[in-house]
N, C-alpha and C positions, 0 to 999 in steps of 0.2 A: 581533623584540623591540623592545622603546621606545627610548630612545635617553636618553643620558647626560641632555641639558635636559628632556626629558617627564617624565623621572622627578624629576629637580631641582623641576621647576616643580609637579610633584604634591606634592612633601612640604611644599614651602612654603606650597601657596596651600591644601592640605589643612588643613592646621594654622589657616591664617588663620580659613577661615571657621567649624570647630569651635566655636575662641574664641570669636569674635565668637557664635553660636549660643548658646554657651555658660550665658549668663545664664539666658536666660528660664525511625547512619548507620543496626538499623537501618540506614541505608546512604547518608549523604551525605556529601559529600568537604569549601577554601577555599575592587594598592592605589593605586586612585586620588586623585584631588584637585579637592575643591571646588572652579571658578570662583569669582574674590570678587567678581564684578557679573553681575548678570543684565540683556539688554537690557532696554530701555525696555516695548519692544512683548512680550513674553513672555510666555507665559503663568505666569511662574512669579507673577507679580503677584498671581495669582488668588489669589479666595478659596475655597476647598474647600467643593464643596458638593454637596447628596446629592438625586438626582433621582426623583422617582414615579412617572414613567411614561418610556416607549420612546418615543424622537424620531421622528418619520416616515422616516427617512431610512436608521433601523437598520428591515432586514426582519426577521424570523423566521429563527433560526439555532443548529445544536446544533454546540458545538463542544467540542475535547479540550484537556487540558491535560496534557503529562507532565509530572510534578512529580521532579525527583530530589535533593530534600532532604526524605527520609523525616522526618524531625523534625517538619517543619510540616503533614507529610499531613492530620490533622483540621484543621487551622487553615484548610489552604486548603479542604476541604471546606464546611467553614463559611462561608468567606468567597464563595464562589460561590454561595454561598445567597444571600445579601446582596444578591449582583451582581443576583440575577436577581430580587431583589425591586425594585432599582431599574431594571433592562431586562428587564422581564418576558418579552419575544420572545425574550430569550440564553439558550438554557442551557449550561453548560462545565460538561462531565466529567474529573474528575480522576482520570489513572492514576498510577500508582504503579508504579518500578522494584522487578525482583527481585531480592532478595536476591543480592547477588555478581557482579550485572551494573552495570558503569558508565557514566556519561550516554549516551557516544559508543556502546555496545553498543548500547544498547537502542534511541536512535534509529533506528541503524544498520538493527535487526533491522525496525523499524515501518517504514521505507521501502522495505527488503525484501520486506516481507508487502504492499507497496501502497495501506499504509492510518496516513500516519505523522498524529503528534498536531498539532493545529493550531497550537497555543505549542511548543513544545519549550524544556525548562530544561537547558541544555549547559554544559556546565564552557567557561572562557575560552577555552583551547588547542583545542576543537574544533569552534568557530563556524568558520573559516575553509572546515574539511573539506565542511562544508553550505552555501557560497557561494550553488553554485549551484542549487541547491534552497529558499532562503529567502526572502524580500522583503525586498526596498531600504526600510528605514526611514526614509531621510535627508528626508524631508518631514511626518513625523510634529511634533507641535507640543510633545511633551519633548524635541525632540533637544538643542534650544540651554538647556534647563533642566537638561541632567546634570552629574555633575560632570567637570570638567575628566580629559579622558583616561580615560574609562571606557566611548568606545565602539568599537568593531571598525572600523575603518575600511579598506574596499579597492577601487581603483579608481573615489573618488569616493563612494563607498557608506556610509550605515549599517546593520548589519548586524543589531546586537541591541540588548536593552533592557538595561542594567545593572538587577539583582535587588538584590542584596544587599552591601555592605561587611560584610565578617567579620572576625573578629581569633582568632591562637590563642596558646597559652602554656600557664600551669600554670590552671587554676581553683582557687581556694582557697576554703574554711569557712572564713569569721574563727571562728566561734564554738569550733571546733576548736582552730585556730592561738591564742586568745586563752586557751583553757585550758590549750596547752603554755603560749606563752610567760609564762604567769601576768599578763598587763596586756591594754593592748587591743595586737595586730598591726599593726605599721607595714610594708607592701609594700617599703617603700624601703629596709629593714635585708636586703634579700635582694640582693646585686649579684655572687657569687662562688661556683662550685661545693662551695666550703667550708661558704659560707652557709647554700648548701643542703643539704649533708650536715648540718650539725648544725641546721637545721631540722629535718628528717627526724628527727631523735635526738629533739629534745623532743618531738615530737609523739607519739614511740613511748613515750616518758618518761613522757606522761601517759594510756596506756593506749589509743591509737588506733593504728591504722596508715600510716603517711607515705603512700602512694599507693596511685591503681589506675590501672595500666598499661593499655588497650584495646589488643589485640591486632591488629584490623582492619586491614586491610592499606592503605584508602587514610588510618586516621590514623597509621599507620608510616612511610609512604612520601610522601606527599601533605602531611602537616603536619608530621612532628614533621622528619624529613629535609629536610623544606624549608630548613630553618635552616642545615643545612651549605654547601645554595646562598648563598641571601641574607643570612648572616653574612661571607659573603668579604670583604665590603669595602663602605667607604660610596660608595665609586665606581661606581655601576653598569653601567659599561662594563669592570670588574675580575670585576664578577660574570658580564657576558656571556662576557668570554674565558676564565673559566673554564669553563663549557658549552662553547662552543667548543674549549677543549684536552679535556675529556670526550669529546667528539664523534670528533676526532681520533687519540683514545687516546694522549696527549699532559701527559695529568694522572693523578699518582701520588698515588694518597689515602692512601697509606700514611704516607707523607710530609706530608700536607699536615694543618696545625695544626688550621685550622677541624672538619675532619671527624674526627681522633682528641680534641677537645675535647667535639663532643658526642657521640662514642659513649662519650666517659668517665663523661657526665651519663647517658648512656643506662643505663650500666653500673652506677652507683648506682638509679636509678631500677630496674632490677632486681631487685637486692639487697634493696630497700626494699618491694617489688611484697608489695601484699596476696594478688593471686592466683599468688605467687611457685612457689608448686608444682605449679599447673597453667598457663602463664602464658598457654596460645591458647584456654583453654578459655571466659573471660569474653566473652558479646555484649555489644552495645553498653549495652543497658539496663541493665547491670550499673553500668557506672560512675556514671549519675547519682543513681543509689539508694544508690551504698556511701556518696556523697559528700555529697550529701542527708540523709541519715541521720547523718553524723556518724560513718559507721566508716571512713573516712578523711579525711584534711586536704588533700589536694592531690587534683587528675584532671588528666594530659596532653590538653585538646578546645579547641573554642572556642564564640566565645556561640551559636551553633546550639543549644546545646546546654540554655540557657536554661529553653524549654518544658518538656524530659525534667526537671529539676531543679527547676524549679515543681512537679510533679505530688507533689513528695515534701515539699519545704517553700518553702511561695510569699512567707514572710516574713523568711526569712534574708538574711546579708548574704554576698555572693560578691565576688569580685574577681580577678582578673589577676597575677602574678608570670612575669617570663623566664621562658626557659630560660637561665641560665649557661652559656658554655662554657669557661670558664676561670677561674682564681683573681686573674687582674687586671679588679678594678672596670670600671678604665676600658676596655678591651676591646669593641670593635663588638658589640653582640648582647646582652652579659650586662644590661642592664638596660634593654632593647627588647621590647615583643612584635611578634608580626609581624600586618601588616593588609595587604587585599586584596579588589577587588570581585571576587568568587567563582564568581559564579553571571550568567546571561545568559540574556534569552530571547527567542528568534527564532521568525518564523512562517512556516510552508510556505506554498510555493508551486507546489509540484506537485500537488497532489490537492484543498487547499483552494479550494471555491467565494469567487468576489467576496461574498459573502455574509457568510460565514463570515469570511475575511480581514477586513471591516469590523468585525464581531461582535468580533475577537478584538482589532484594534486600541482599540477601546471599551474593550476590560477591559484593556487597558495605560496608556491615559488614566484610564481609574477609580482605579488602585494609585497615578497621582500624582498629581492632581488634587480627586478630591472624599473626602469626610470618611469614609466608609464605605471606602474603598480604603488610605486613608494609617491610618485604624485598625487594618485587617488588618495592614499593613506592621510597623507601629510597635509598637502594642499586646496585638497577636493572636499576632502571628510574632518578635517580638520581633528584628528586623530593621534594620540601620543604615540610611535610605536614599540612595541615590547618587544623589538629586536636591536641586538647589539649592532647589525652593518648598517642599520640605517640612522645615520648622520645627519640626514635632512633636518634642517635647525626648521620647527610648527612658525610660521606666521602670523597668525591667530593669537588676538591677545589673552585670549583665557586660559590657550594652552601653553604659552610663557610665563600668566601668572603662575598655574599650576606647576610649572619647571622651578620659577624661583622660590616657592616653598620648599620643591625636592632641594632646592640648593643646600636650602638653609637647615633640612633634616624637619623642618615644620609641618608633619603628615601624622595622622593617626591613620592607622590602618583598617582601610573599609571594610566590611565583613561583608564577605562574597561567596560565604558558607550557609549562608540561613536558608531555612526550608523553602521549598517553592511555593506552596502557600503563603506562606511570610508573609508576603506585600496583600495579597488580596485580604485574607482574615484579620489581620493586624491591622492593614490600610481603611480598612472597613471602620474598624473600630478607632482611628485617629481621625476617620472622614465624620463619626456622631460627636466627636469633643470638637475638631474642627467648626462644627454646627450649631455649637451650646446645647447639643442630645442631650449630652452625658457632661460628670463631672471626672476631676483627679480620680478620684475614689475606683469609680467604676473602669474608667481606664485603664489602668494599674493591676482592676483584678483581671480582664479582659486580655492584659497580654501578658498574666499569671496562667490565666483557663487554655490559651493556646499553647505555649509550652507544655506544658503539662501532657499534652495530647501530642505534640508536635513530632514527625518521624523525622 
């Protein structure tokens, strides 16, 4: 895990250069920090630009791409159309995870079969697993343009590309929220579990329903639980010894504030659940269409989710709200949402030709350097990017709301360290309390008994 100053020096120099910028699932799962200078010699100087023909130097090469942010699947579809209009010799096929299997599964399973994909898109915590199986990036020419603390580093090595900064929380309909609260919605009247119960009330007040809960088990476990980690404490070496007393079997959640604050929110959020009668029965699609639509005000995601909620109304205004875990304002967490580079992508080196390898490094240079790649990123994918050259200010209201938190330094940091199991074992057991299975009690020991075991 990072260490007390990485993380320090993430938040700070994260925020700096937001600012300054400032002017100018389905099935997928989730924070670093801008450097404020880029060297001299850098390619981040460049200027983004869109090439018409294959250099001599790229051969003829077909390559794979696993994509495991079902969200953007047509986007990247598309957007390797693009590539290959400008490297005509490339082509990159995009696979697509199955439903219910997680990054680490499915690569797992393609290295197995002998035949794994030549980018692989792997959640943070399990880059390391594939060390030795992936290529040393550290001489690629983004490495010195990322942002500060957002690559893998081991034994000298870089290991992946940073994809994406994500953020998650509540998404809101103003248009909604603005017809409870009869005026226009101010985010910032929301800072206390209370606030949000009687949110919830007005909204219901004026003939909509306060939420829609998604079910899914890595946004049960993976996002919304994250919060009970990185709410611990603004110290992150308080948040590591608490994993650490997890690990141990040394930490009593029964007991511990953070974690019955937000199963309390969780527990309203229930209450309030538009699919409150059937509550696992909703897939993903459902929630950006109830919310889109206007038959609810709030959805527990994050901007990933942007695309799905364009398809329904691409002129709306959305935005960001915590999660509260408690009735005091000032309180760690209640008027934070959490951010985090999410997503990483490494290229094999067991089965991929030099060919290929070059091919694929091409299209990780195209996503930050020229106009047709920082397009996809920005415009297509709707996507924060974790590179200092790209300047392109997100269009996308959820990825601005998420900027004006960076502004304001209002981020707890998502934990993008948890085992890969995490989501499925843990989400499992948030999807039987989700259901009235189980109670507090039993939950609490449940994600006592996985730690415990947890590699």
């Amino acid at each position: 895990m990072k260490s007390k100053l990485a993380l320090l020096s993430f938040m700070l120099m994260f925020v700096f250069v937001v600012t300054a910028c400032s002017g100018g699932k389905n099935n997928s799962s989730p924070s670093e920090s801008p450097s404020a200078s880029k060297p001299a010699e850098s390619a981040a100087s460049e200027t983004p630009t869109s090439s018409s023909s294959t250099p001599p130097e790229l051969k003829e090469a077909k390559i794979t791409f696993l994509n495991t942010k079902g969200e953007i699947q047509t986007q990247l579809e598309e957007a390797v159309k693009v590539f290959n209009q400008d490297y005509p010799a490339i082509t990159v096929e995009i696979l697509a995870v199955p439903a219910g299997s997680s990054p680490f599964e499915r690569a797992s399973q393609l290295y197995a079969a002998g035949n794994p994909a030549t980018i692989l898109m792997l959640d943070p915590s399990d880059v390391s697993k594939f060390k030795d199986r992936i290529l040393d990036l550290s001489g690629e020419k983004w490495v010195p343009d990322a942002i500060e603390n957002s690559l893998t580093k081991e034994d000298g090595k870089v290991l992946d590309f940073p994809f994406a900064v994500e953020g998650f929380a509540y998404i809101y309909n103003k248009k909604v929220l603005d017809a409870a609260v009869s005026g226009s919605f101010d985010p910032a009247t929301i800072k206390t579990r209370s606030d949000l119960k009687n949110l919830f009330a007005q909204i219901e007040a004026s003939g909509k329903k306060a939420i829609h809960v998604s079910p899914m088990d890595w946004s049960l476990a993976a996002h919304f639980l994250n919060f009970m980690y990185a709410d611990q404490s603004k110290d992150y070496a308080q948040v590591e010894k608490f994993i650490t007393d997890l690990k141990a079997g040394n930490a009593n959640l029964a007991g511990n504030t953070v974690f019955n604050g937000l199963i309390d929110t969780f527990d309203l959020m229930k209450e309030h659940n538009n699919a409150k009668d059937k509550p696992l029965t909703p897939v993903y699609e459902t929630g950006p269409e109830a919310l889109a639509k206007g038959e609810v005000g709030l959805w527990f995601m994050g901007n990933w989710a942007w695309p799905n909620i364009k398809g329904f109304d691409a002129s709306g205004e959305y935005g960001f709200l915590p999660v509260p875990i408690s009735d005091n304002a000032d309180d760690y967490g209640n008027t934070q949402i959490a951010t985090a580079v999410t997503k990483r992508l490494v290229l094999d080196k067991e089965n991929a030709t030099t060919d290929q390898q070059a091919a694929a490094k091409k299209f990780l240079e195209w996503l930050v350097y020229e106009q047709n790649g920082q397009d996809f990123l920005v415009n297509k994918a709707n996507i924060i990017p974790a590179f200092n050259s790209i300047t392109l200010e997100p269009q996308d209201p959820l990825a601005k709301s998420i900027k004006s938190y960076m502004a304001k330094g209002a981020m707890v940091v998502g934990m993008t360290t948890l085992p890969a199991d995490h989501w499925s074992k843990v989400g499992a057991s948030m999807q039987k309390y989700l259901a009235g299975a189980s109670d507090r009690t039993a939950l609490a020991k449940a994600i006592e008994a996985y730690w415990k075991s947890a590699k």
